[in-house]
PyMOL Python script that loads the backbone (N, CA, C, O; Angstrom):
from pymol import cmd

cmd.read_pdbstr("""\
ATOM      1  N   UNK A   1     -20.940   4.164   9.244  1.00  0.00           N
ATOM      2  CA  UNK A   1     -19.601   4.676   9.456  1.00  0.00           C
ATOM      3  C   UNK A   1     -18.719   3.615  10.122  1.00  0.00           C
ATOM      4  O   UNK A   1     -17.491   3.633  10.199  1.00  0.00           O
ATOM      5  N   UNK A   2     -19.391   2.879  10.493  1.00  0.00           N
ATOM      6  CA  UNK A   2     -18.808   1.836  11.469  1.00  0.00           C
ATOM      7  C   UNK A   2     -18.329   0.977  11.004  1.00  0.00           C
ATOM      8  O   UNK A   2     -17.279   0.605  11.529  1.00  0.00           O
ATOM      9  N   UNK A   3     -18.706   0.416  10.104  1.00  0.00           N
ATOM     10  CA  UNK A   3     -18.708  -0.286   8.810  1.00  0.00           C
ATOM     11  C   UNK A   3     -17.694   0.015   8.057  1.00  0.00           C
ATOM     12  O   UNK A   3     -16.695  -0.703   8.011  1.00  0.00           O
ATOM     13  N   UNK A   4     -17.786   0.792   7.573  1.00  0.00           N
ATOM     14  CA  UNK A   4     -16.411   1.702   6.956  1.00  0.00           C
ATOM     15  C   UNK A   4     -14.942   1.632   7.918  1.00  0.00           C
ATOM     16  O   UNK A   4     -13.898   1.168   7.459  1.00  0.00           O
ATOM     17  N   UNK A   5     -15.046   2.082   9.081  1.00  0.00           N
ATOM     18  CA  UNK A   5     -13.798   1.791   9.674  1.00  0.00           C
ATOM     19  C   UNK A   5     -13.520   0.103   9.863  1.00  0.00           C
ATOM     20  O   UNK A   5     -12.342  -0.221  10.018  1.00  0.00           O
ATOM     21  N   UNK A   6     -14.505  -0.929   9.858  1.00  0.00           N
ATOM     22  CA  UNK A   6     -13.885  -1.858  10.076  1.00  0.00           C
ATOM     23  C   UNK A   6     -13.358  -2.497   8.646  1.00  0.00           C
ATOM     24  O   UNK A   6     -12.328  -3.168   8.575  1.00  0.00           O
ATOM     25  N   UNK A   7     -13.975  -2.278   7.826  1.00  0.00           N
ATOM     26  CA  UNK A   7     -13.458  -2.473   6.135  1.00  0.00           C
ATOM     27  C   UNK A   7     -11.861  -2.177   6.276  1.00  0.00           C
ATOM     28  O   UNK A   7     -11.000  -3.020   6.022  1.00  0.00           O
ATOM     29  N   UNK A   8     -11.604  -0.876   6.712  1.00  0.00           N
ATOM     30  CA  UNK A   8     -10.489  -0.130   6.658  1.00  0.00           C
ATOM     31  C   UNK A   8      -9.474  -1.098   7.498  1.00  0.00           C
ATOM     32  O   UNK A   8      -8.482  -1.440   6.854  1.00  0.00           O
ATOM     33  N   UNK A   9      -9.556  -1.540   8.693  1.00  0.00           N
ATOM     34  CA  UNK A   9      -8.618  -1.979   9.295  1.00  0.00           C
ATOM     35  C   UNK A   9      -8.441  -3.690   8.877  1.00  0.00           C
ATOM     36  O   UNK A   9      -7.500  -4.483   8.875  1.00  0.00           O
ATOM     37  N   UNK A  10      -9.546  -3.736   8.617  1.00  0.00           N
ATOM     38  CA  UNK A  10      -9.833  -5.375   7.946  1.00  0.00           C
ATOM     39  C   UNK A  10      -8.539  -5.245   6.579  1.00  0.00           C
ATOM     40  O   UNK A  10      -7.752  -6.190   6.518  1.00  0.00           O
ATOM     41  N   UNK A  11      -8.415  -4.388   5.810  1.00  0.00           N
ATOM     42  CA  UNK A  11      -7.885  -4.415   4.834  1.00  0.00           C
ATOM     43  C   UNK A  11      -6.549  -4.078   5.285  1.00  0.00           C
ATOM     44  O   UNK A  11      -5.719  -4.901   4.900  1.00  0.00           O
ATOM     45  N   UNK A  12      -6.054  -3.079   6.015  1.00  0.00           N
ATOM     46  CA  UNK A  12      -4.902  -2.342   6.326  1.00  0.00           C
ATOM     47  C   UNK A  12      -3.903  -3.036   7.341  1.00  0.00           C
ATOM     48  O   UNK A  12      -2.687  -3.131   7.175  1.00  0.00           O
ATOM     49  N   UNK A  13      -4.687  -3.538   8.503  1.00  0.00           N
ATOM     50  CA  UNK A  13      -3.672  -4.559   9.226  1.00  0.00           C
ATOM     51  C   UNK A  13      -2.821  -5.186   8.553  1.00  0.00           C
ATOM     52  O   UNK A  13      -1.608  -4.982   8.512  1.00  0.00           O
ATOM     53  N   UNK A  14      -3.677  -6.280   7.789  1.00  0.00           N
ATOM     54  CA  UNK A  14      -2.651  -7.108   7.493  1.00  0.00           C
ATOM     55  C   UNK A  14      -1.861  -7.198   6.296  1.00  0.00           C
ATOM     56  O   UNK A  14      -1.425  -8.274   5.885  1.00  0.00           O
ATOM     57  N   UNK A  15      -1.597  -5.708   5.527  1.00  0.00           N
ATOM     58  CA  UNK A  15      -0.800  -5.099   4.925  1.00  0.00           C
ATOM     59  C   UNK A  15       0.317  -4.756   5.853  1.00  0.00           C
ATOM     60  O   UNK A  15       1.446  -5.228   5.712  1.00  0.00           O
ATOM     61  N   UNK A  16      -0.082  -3.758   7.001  1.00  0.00           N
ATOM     62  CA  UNK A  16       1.198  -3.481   7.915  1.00  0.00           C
ATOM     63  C   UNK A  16       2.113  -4.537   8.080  1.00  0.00           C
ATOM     64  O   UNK A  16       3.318  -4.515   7.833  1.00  0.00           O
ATOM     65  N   UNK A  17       1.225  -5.750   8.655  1.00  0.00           N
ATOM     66  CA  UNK A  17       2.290  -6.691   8.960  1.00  0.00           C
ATOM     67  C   UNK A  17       2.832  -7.510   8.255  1.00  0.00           C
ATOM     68  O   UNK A  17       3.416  -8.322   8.973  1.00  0.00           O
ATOM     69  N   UNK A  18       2.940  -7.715   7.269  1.00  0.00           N
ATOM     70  CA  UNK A  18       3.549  -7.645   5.726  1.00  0.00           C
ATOM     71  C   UNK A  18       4.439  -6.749   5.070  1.00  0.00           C
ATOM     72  O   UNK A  18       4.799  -7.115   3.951  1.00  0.00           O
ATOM     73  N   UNK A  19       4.948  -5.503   5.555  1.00  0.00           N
ATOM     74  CA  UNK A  19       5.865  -4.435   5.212  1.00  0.00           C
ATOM     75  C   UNK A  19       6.754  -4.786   6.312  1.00  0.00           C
ATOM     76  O   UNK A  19       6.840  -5.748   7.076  1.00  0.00           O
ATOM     77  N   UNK A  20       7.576  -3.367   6.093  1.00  0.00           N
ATOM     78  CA  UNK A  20       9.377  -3.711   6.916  1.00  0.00           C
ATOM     79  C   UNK A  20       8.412  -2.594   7.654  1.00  0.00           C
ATOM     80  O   UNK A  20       9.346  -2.163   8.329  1.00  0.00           O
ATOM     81  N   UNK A  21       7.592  -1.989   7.964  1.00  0.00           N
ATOM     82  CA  UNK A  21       6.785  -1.068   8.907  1.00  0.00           C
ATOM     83  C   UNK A  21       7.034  -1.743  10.529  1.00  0.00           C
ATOM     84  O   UNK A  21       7.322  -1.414  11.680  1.00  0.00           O
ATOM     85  N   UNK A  22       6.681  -2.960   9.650  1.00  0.00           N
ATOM     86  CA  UNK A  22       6.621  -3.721  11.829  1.00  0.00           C
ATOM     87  C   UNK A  22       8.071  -4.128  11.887  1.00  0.00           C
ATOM     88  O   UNK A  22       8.821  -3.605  12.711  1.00  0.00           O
ATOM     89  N   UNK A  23       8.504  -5.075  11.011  1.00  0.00           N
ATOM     90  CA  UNK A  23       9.546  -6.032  10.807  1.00  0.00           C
ATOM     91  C   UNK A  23      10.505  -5.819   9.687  1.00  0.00           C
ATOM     92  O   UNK A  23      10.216  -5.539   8.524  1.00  0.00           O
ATOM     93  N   UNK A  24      11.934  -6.029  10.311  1.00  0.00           N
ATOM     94  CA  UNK A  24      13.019  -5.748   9.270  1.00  0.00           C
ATOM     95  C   UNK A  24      12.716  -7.000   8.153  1.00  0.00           C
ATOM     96  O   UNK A  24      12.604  -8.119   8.653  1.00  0.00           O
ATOM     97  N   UNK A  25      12.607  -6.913   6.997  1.00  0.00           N
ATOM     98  CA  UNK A  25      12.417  -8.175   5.863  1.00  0.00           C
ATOM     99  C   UNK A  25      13.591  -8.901   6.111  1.00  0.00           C
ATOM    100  O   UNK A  25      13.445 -10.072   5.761  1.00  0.00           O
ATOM    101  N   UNK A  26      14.899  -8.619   6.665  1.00  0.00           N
ATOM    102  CA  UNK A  26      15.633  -9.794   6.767  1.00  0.00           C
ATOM    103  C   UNK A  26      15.549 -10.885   7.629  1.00  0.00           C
ATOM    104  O   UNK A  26      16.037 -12.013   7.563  1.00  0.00           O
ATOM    105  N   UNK A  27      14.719 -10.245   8.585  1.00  0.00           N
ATOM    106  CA  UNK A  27      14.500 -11.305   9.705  1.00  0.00           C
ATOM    107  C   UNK A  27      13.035 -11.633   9.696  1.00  0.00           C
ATOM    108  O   UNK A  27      12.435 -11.784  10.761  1.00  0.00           O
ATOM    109  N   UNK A  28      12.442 -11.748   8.540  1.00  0.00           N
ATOM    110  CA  UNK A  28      11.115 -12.202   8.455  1.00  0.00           C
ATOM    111  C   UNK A  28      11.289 -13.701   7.308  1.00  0.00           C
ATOM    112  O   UNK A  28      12.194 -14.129   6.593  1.00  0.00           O
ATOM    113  N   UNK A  29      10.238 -14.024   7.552  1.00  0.00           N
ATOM    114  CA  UNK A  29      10.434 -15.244   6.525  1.00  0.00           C
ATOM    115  C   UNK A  29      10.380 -14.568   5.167  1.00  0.00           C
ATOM    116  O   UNK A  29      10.123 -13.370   5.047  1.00  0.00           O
ATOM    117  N   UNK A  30      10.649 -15.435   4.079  1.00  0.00           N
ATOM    118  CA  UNK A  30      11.532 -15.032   2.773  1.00  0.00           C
ATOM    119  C   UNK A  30       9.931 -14.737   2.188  1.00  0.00           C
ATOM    120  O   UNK A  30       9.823 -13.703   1.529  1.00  0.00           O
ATOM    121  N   UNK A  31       8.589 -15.624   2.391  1.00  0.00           N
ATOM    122  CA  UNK A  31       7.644 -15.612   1.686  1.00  0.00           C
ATOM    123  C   UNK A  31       7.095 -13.823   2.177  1.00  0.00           C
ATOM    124  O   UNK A  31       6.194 -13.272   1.544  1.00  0.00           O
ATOM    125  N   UNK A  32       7.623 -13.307   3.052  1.00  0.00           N
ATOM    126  CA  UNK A  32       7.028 -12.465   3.727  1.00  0.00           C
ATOM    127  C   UNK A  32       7.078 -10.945   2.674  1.00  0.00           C
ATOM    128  O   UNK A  32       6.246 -10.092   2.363  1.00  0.00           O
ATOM    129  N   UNK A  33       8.819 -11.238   2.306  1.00  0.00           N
ATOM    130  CA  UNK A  33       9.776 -10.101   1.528  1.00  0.00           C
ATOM    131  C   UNK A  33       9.087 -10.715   0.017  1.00  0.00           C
ATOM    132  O   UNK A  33       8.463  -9.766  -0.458  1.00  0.00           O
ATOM    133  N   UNK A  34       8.992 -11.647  -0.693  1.00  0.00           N
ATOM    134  CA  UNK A  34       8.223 -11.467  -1.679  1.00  0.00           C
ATOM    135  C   UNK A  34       6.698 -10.610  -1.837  1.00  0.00           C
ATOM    136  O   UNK A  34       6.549  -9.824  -2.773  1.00  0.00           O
ATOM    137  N   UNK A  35       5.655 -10.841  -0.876  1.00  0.00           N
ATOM    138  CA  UNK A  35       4.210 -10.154  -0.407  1.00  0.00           C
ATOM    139  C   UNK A  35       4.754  -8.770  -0.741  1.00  0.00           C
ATOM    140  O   UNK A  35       4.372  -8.122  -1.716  1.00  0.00           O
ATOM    141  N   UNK A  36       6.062  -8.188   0.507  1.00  0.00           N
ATOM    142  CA  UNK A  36       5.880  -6.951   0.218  1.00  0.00           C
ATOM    143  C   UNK A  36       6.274  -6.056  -1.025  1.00  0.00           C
ATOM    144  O   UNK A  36       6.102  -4.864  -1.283  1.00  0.00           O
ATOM    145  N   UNK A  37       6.810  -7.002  -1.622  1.00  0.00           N
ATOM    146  CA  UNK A  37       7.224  -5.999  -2.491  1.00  0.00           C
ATOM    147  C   UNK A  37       6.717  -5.705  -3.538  1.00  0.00           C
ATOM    148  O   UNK A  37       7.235  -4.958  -4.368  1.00  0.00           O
ATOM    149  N   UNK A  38       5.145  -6.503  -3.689  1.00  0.00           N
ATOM    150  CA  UNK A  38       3.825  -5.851  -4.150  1.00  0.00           C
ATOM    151  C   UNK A  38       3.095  -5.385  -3.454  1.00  0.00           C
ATOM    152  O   UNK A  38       1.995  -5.038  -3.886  1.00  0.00           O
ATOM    153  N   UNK A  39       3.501  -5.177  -1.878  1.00  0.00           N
ATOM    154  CA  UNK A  39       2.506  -4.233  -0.948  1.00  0.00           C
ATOM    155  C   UNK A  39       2.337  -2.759  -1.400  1.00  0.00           C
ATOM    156  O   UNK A  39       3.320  -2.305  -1.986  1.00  0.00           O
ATOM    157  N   UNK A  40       1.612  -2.185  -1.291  1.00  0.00           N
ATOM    158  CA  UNK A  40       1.421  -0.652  -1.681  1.00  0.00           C
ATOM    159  C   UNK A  40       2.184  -0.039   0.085  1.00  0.00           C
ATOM    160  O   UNK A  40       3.157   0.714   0.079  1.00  0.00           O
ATOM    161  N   UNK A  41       1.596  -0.479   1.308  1.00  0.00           N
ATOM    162  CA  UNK A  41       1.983   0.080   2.527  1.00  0.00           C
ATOM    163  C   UNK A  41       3.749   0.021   2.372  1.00  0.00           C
ATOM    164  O   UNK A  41       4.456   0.920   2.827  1.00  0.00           O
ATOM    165  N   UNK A  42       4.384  -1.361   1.555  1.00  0.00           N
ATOM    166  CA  UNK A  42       6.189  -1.450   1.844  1.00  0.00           C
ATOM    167  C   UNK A  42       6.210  -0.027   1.062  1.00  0.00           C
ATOM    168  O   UNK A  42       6.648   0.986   1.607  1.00  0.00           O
ATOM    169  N   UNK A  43       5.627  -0.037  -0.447  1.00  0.00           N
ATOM    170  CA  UNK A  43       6.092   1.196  -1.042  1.00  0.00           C
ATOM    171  C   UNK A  43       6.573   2.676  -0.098  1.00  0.00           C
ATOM    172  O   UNK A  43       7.680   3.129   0.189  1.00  0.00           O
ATOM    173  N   UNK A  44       5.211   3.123   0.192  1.00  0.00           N
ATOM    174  CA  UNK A  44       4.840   3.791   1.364  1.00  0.00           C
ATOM    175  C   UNK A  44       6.033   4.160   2.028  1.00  0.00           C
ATOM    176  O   UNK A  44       6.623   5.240   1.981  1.00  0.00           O
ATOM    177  N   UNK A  45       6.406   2.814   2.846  1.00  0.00           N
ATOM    178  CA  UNK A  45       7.324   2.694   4.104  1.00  0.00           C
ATOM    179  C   UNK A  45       9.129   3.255   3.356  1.00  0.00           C
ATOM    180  O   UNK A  45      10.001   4.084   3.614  1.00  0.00           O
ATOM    181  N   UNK A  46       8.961   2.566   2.722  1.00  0.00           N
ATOM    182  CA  UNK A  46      10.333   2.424   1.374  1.00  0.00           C
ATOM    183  C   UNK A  46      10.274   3.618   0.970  1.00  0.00           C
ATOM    184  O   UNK A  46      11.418   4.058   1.087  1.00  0.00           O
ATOM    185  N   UNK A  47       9.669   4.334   0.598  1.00  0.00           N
ATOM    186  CA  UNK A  47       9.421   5.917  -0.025  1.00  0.00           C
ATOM    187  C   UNK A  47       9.936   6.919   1.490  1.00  0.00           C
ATOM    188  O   UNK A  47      10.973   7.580   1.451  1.00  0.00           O
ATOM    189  N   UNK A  48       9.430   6.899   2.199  1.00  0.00           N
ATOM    190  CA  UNK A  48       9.509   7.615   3.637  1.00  0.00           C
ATOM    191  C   UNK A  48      11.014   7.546   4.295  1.00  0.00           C
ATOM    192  O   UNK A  48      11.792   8.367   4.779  1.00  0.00           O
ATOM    193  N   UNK A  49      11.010   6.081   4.048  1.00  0.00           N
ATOM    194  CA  UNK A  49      12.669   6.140   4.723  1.00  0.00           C
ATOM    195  C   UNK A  49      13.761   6.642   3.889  1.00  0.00           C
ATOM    196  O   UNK A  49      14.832   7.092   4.297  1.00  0.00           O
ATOM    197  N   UNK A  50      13.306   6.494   2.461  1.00  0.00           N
ATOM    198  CA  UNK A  50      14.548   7.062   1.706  1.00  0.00           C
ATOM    199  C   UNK A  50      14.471   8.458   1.662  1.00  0.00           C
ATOM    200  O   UNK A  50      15.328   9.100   1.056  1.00  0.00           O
ATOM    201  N   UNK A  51      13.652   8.930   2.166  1.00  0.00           N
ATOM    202  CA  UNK A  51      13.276  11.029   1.755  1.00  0.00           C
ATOM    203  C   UNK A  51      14.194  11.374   3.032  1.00  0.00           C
ATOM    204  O   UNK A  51      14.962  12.334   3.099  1.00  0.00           O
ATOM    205  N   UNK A  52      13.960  10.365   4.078  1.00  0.00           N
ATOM    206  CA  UNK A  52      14.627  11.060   5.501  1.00  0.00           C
ATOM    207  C   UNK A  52      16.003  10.739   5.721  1.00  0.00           C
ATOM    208  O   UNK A  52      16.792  11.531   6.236  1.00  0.00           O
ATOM    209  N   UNK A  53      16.305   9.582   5.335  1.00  0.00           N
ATOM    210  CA  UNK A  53      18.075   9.769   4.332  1.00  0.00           C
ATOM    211  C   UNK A  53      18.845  10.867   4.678  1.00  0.00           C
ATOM    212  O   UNK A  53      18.190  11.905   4.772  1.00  0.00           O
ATOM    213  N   UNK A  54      20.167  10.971   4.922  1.00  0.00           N
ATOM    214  CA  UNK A  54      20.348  11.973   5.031  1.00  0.00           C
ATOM    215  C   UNK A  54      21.425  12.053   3.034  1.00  0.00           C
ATOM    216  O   UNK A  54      21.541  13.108   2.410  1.00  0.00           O
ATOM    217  N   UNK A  55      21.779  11.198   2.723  1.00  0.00           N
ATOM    218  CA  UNK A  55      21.722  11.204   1.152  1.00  0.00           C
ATOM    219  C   UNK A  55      20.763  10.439   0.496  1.00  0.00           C
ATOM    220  O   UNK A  55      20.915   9.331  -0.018  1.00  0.00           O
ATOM    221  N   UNK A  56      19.649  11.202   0.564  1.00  0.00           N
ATOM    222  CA  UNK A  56      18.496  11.057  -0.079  1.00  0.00           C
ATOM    223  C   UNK A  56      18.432  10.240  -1.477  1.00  0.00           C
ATOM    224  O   UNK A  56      18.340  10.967  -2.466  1.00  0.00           O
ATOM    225  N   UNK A  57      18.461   9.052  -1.682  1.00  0.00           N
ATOM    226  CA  UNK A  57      18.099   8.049  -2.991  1.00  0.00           C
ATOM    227  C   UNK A  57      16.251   8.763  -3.374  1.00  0.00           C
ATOM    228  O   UNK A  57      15.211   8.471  -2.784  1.00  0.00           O
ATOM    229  N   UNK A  58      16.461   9.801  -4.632  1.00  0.00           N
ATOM    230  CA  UNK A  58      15.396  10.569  -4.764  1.00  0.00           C
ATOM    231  C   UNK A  58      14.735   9.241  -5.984  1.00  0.00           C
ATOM    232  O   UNK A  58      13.610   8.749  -5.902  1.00  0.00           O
ATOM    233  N   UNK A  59      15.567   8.961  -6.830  1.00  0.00           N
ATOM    234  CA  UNK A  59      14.876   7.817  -7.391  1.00  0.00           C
ATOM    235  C   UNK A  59      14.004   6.828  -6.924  1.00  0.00           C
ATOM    236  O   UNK A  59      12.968   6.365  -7.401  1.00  0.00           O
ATOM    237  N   UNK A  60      14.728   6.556  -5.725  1.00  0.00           N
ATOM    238  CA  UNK A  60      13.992   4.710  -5.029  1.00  0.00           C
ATOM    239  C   UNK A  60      12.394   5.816  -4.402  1.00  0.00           C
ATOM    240  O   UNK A  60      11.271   5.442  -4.741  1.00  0.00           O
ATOM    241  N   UNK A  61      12.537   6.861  -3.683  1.00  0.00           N
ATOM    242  CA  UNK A  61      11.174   7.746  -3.203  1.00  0.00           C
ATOM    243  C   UNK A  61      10.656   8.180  -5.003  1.00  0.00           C
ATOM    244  O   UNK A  61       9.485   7.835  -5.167  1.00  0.00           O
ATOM    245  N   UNK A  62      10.934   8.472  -5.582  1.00  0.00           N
ATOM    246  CA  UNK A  62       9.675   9.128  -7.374  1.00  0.00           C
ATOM    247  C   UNK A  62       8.853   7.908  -7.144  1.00  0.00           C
ATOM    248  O   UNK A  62       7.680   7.810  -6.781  1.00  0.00           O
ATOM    249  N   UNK A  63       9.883   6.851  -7.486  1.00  0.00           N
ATOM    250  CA  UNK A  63       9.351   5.409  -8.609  1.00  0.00           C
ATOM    251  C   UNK A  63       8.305   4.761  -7.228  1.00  0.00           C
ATOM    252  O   UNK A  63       7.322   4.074  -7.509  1.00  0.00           O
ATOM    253  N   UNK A  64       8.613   5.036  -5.949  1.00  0.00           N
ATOM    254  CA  UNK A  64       7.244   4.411  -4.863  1.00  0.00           C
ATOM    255  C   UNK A  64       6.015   5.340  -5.006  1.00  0.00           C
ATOM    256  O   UNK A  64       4.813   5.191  -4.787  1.00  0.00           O
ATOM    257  N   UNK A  65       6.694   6.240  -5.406  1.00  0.00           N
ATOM    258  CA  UNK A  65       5.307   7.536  -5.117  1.00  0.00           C
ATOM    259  C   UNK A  65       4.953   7.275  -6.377  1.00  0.00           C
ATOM    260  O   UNK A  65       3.928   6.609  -6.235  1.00  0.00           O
ATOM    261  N   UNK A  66       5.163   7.384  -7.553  1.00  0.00           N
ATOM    262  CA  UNK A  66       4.526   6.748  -8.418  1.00  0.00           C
ATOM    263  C   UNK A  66       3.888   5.297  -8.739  1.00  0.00           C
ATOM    264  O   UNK A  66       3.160   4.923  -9.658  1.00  0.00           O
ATOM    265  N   UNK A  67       4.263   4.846  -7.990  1.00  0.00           N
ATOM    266  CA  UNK A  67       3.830   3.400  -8.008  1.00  0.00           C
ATOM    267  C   UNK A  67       2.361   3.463  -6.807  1.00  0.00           C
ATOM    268  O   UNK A  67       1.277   2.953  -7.089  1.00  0.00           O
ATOM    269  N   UNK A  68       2.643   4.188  -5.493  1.00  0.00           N
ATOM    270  CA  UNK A  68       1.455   4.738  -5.165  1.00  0.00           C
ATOM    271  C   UNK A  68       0.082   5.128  -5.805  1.00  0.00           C
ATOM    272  O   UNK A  68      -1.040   4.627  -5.880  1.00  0.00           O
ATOM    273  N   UNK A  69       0.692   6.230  -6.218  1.00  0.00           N
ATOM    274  CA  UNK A  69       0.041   6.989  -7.585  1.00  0.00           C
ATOM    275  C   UNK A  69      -1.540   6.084  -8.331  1.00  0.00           C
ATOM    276  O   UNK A  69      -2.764   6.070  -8.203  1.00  0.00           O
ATOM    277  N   UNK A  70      -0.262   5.333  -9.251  1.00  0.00           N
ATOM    278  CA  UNK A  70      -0.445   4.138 -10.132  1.00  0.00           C
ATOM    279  C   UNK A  70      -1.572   3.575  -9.389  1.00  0.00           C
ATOM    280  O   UNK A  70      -2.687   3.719  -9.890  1.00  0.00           O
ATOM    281  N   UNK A  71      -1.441   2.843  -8.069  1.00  0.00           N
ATOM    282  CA  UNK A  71      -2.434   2.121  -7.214  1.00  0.00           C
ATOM    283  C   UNK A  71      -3.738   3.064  -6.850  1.00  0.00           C
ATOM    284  O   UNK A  71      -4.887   2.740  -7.149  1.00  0.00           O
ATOM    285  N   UNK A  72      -3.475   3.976  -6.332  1.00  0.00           N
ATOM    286  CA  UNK A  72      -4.598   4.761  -5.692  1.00  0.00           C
ATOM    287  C   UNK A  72      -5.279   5.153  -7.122  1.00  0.00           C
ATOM    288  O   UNK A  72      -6.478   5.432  -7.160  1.00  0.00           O
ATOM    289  N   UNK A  73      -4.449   5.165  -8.324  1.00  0.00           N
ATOM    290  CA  UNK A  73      -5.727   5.846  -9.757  1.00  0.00           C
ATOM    291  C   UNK A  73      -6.952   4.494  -9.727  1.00  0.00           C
ATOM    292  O   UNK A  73      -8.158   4.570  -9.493  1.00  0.00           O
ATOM    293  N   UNK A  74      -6.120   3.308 -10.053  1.00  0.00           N
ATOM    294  CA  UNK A  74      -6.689   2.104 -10.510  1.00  0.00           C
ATOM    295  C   UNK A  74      -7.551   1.433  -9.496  1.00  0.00           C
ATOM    296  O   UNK A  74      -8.384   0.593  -9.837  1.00  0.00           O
ATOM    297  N   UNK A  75      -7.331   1.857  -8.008  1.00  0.00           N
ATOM    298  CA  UNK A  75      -8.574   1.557  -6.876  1.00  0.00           C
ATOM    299  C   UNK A  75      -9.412   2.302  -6.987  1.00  0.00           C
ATOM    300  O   UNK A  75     -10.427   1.909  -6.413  1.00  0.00           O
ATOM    301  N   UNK A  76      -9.568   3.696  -7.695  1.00  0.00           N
ATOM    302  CA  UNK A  76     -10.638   4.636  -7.662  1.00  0.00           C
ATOM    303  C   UNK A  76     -11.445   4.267  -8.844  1.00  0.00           C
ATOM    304  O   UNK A  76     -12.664   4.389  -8.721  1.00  0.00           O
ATOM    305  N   UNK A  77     -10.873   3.742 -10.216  1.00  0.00           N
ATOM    306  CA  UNK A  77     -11.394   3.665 -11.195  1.00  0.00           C
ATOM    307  C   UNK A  77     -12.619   2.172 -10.667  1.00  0.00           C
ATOM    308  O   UNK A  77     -13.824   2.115 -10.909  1.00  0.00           O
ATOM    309  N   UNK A  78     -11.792   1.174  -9.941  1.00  0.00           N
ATOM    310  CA  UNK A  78     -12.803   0.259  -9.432  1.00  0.00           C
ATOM    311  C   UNK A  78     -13.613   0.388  -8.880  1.00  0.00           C
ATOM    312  O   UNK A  78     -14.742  -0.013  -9.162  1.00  0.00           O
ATOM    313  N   UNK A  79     -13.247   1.058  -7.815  1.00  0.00           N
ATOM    314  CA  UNK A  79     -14.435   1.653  -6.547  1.00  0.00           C
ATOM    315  C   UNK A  79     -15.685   2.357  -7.468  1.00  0.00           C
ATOM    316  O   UNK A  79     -16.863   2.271  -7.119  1.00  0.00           O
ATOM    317  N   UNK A  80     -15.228   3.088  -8.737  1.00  0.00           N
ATOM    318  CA  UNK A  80     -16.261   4.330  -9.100  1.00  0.00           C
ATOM    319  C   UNK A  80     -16.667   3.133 -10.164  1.00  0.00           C
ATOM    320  O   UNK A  80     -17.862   3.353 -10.361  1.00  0.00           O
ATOM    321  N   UNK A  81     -16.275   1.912 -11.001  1.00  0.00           N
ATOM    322  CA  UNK A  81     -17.131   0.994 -11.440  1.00  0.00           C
ATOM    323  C   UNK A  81     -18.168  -0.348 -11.145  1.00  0.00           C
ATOM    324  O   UNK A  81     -19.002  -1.027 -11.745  1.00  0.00           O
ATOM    325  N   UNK A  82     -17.376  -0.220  -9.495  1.00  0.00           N
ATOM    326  CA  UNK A  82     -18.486  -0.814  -8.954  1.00  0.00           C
ATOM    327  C   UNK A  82     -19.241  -0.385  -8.389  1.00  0.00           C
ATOM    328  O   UNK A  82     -19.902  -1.194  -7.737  1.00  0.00           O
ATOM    329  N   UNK A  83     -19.564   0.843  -8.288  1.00  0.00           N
ATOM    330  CA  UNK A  83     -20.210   1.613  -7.733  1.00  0.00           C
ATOM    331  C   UNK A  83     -20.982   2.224  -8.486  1.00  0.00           C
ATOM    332  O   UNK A  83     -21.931   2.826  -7.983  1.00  0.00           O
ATOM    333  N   UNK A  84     -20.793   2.230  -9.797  1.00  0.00           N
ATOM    334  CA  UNK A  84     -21.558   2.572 -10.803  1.00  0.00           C
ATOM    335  C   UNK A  84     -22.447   1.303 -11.410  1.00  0.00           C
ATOM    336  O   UNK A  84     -23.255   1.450 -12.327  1.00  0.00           O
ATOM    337  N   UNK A  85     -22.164   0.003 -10.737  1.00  0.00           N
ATOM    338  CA  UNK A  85     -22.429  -1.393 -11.260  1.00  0.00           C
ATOM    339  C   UNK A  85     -23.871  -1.592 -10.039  1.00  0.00           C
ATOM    340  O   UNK A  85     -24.914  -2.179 -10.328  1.00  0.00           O
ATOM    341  N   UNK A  86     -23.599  -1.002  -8.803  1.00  0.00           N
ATOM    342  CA  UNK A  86     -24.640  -0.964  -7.973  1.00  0.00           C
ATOM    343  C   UNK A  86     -25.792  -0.056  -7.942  1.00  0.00           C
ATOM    344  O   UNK A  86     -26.951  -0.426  -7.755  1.00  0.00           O
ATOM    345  N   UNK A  87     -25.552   0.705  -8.064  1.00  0.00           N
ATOM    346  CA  UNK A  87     -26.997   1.874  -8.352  1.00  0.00           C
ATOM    347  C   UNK A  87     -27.436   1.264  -9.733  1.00  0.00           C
ATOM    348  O   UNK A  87     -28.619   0.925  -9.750  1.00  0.00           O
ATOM    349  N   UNK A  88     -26.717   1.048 -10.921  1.00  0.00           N
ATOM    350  CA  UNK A  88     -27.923   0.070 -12.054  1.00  0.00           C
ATOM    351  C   UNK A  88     -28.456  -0.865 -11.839  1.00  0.00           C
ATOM    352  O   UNK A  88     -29.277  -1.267 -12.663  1.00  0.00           O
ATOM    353  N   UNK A  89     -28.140  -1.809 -10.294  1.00  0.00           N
ATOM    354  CA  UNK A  89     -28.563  -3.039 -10.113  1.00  0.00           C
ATOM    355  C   UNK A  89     -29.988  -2.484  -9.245  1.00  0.00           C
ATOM    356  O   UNK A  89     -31.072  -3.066  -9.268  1.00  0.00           O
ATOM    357  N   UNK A  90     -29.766  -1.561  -8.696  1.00  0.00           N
ATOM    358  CA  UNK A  90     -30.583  -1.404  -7.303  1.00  0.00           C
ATOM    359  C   UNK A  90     -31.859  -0.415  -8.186  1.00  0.00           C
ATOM    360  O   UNK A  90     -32.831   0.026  -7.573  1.00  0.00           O
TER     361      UNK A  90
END
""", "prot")
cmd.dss("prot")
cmd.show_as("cartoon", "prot")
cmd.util.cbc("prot")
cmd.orient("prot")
């Protein structure tokens, strides 16, 4: 289990600090705002702030949550083929 949580933060930190989560992208370096905007966490962040809007941009929140979506199908399909790649090995 232990193991598992450090995977988790090993992977997730340094996503955070790569989104506008910690840091406004304008005042980050420029290489920073390219990273995120294939981050899944900016999506995330970008999705959240536009729902709480008080004129809600419902487009810019679908197309992150789908783009979420999109990510979390295609990490499961990996996870469940490499995982299916290890029990035939073992």
């Amino acid at each position: 289990m232990a193991t598992l949580i450090a995977i988790s933060q090993f992977t997730t930190l340094p996503l955070m600090f790569l989104s506008s989560a910690v840091m406004d992208l304008h005042l980050a370096p420029s290489w920073v705002g390219n990273v995120a905007r294939y981050n899944p966490v900016e999506w995330a962040v970008v999705a959240a702030r536009q729902a709480m809007l008080a004129p809600t941009d419902w487009s810019t929140v679908w197309t992150r949550l789908v783009l979420l979506a999109a990510a979390v199908l295609v990490m499961g399909l990996l996870a469940t083929r490499a995982f299916g790649a290890y029990r035939k090995s073992a």
